[in-house]
C-alpha positions in Angstrom: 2.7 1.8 -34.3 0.4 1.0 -31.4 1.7 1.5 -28.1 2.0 -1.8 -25.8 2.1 -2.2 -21.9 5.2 -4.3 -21.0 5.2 -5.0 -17.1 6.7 -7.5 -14.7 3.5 -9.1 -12.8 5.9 -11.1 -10.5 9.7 -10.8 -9.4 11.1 -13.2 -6.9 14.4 -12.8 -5.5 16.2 -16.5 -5.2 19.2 -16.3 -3.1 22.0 -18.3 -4.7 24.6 -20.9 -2.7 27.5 -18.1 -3.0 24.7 -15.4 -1.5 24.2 -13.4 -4.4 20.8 -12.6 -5.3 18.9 -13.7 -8.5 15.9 -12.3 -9.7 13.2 -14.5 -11.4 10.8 -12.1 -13.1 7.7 -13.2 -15.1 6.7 -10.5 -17.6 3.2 -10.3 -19.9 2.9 -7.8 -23.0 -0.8 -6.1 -23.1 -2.6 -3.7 -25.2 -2.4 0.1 -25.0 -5.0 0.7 -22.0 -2.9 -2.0 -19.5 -3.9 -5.5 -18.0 -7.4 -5.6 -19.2 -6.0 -4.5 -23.0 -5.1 -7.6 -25.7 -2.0 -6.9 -27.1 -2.5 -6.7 -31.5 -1.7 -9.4 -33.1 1.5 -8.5 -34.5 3.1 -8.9 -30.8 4.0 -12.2 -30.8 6.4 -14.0 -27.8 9.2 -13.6 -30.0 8.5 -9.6 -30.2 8.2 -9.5 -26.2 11.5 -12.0 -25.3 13.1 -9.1 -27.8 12.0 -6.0 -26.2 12.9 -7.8 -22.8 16.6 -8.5 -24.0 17.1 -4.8 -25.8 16.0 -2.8 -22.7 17.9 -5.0 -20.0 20.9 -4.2 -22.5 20.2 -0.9 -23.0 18.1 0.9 -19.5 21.0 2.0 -16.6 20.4 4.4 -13.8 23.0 6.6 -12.3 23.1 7.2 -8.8 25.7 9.3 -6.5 28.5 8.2 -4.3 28.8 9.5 -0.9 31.4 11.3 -2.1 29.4 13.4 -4.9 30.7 11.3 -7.8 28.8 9.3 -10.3 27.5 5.6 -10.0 26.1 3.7 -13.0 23.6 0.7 -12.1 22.7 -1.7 -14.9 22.0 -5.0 -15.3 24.1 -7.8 -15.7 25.4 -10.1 -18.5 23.7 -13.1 -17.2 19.8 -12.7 -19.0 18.1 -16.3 -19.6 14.6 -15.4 -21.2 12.3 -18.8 -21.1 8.3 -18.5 -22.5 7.1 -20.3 -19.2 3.3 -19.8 -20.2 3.9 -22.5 -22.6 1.5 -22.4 -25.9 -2.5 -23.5 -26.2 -3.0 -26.9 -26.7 -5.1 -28.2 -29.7 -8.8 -28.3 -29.1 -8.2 -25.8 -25.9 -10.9 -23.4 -25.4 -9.2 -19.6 -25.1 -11.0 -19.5 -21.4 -8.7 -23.1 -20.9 -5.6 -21.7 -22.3 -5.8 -18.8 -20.4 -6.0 -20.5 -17.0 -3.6 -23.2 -17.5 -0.7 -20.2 -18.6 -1.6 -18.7 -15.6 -1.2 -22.1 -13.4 1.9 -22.6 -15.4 3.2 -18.7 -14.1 1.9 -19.6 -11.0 4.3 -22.6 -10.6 7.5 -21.3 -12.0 7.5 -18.3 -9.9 6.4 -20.8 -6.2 9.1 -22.9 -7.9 11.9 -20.1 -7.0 10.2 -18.6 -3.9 10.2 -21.7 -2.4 13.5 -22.9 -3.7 15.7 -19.9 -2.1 14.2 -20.5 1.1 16.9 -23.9 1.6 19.6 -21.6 -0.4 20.7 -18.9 1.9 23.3 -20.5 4.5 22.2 -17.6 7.3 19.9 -17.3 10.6 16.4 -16.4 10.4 16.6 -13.5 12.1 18.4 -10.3 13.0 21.9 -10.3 14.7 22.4 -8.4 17.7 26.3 -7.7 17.6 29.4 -8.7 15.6 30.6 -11.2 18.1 27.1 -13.1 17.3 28.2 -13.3 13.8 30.7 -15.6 14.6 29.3 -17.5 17.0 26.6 -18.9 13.7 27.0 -22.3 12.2 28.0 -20.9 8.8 30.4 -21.4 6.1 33.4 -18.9 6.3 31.9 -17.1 3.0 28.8 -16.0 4.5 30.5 -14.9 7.7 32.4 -12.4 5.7 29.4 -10.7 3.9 27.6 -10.7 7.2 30.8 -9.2 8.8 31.0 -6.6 5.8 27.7 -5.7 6.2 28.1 -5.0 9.8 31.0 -2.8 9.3 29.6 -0.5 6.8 26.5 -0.2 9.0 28.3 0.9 11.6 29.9 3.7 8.5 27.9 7.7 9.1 28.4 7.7 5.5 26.0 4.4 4.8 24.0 4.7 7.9 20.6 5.6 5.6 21.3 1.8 4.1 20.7 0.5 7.8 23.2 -2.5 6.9 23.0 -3.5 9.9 19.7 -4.6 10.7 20.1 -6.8 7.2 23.2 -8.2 8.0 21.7 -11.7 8.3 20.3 -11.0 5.3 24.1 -10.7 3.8 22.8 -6.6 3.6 20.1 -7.8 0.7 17.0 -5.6 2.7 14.2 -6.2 -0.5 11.2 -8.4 -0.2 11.8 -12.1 -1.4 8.2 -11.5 -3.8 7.2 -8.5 -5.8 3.7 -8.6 -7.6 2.0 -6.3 -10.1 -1.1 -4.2 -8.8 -2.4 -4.1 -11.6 -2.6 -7.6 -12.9 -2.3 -9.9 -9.7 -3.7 -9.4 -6.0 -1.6 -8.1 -3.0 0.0 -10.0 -0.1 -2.6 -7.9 2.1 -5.6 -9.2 0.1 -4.2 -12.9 0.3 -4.3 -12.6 4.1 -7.4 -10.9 4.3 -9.1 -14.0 2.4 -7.5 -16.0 4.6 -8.9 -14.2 7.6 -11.9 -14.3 6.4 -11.9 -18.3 5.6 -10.8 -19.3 9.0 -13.5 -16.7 10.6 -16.0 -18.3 8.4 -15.1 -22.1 9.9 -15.2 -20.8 13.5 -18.8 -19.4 13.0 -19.8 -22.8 11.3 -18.1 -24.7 14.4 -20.3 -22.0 16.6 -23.4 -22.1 14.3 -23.6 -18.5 14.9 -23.2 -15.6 13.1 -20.8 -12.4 13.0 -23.2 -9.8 14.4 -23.8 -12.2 17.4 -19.9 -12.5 18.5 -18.2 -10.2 20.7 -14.4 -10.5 20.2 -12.4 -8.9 22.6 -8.7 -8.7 21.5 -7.0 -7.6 24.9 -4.0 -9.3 26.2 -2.1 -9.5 29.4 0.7 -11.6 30.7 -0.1 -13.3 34.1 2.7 -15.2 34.6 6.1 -16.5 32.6 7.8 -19.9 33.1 6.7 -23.5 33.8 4.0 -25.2 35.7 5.6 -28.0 37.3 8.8 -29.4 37.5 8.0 -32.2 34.5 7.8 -29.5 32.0 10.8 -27.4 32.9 12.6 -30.8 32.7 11.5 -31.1 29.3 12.2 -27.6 28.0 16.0 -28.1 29.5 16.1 -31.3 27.6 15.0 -29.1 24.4 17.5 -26.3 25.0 20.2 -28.7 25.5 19.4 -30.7 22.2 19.5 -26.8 20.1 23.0 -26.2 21.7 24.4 -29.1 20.5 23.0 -29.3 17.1 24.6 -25.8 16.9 28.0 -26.9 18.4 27.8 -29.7 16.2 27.2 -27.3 12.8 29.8 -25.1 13.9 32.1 -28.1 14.2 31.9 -29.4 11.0 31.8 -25.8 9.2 35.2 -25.3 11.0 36.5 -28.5 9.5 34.9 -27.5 6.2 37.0 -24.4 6.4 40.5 -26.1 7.0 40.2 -28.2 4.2 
């Protein structure tokens, strides 16, 4: 039989309301020789959403415990396999089908990425101490992984994990997006476009060109605080307004957590 290429060209981690992680990963079947290969006929949608159930059934990895014994990894029971490429419509050219399964990809995976970003009841960034933890306007739940996380960071035994510095993360340290090499871009190439866009509407604005612009990218701090006595007014005004939206989240979280 004809050896096929079965790869994950995106995976994106969706945090869930109880702050588990899901993963969301879309998969494509090609021929023998990889992402520029057609897969034979005979691999059909059905054949693929098979091969994707038997192996997450089947593949396990076993890793050791700090204290030398063994530790079996596999995936869980919860496996939802959806054809989200959808099939050609009649009278589609193959050039047509092709890009609307790949709009279609597009969204379900932006769909998730976007989705966990309102999920994961936490700060946006790192904590500095314990106390900190619970001094954030979160539910009780997510105090307690944060606080777990902190303890076994602070563990010689789990010190490689770095816990710590993913606590606010509930001690989930992976990237939120994952994409294949070899059939998508990179996150690097994306900004690099982009880069190059905006530089290309700045030399339009100029009417100039590249060659003629010298662009010096050395900074110094010359001074910190506020010009007059308007604007620190108006940052105190700001400062207060955060403190007591905060108050006000821890409030109601403390109610939330005596009922």
């Amino acid at each position: 039989m004809e050896r096929l290429a079965i790869a994950p060209t995106r995976k994106v981690a969706e945090y869930q309301r109880r702050g588990m992680v899901h993963f969301h990963a879309a998969v494509r079947l090609d021929g023998a020789a990889g992402a520029e290969a057609a897969p034979p006929r005979w691999a059909s949608k059905e054949v693929l959403a098979e091969a994707i159930r038997a192996a997450a059934a089947s593949v396990s990895v076993t890793t050791a415990r700090k204290d030398g014994s063994g530790l079996v990894l596999e995936f869980g029971r919860q496996l939802d396999v959806r054809d989200i490429a959808g099939s050609a419509d009649a009278g589609q050219t193959e050039e047509d089908s092709a890009r609307v399964a790949a709009e279609r990809v597009a969204s379900y995976v932006a769909k998730y990425a976007t989705k966990s970003t309102g999920t994961h009841d936490g700060p946006d960034r790192r904590i500095r101490s314990a106390a900190d933890i619970e001094e954030l306007p979160i539910s009780a739940h997510h105090k307690a992984m944060m606080r777990t996380a902190w303890e076994l960071g602070g563990l010689e035994a789990f010190a490689e994990l770095n816990l710590r510095r993913w606590a606010y993360m509930l001690g989930f340290r992976g990237h939120f997006l994952t994409k294949s090499r070899a059939w998508s871009t990179t996150l690097g190439e994306l900004r690099a476009i982009r880069s190059r866009y905006r530089l290309a509407e700045i030399l339009a604005e100029l009417e100039t060109t590249e060659e003629a612009v010298l662009v010096v990218n050395d900074w110094e701090a010359v001074g910190f605080g506020h010009d007059n006595d308007a604007e620190r007014e108006v940052a105190q005004a700001i400062a207060e307004a955060m403190i007591q939206s905060r108050q006000s989240k821890r409030d109601a979280h403390r109610q939330d957590d005596k009922r």
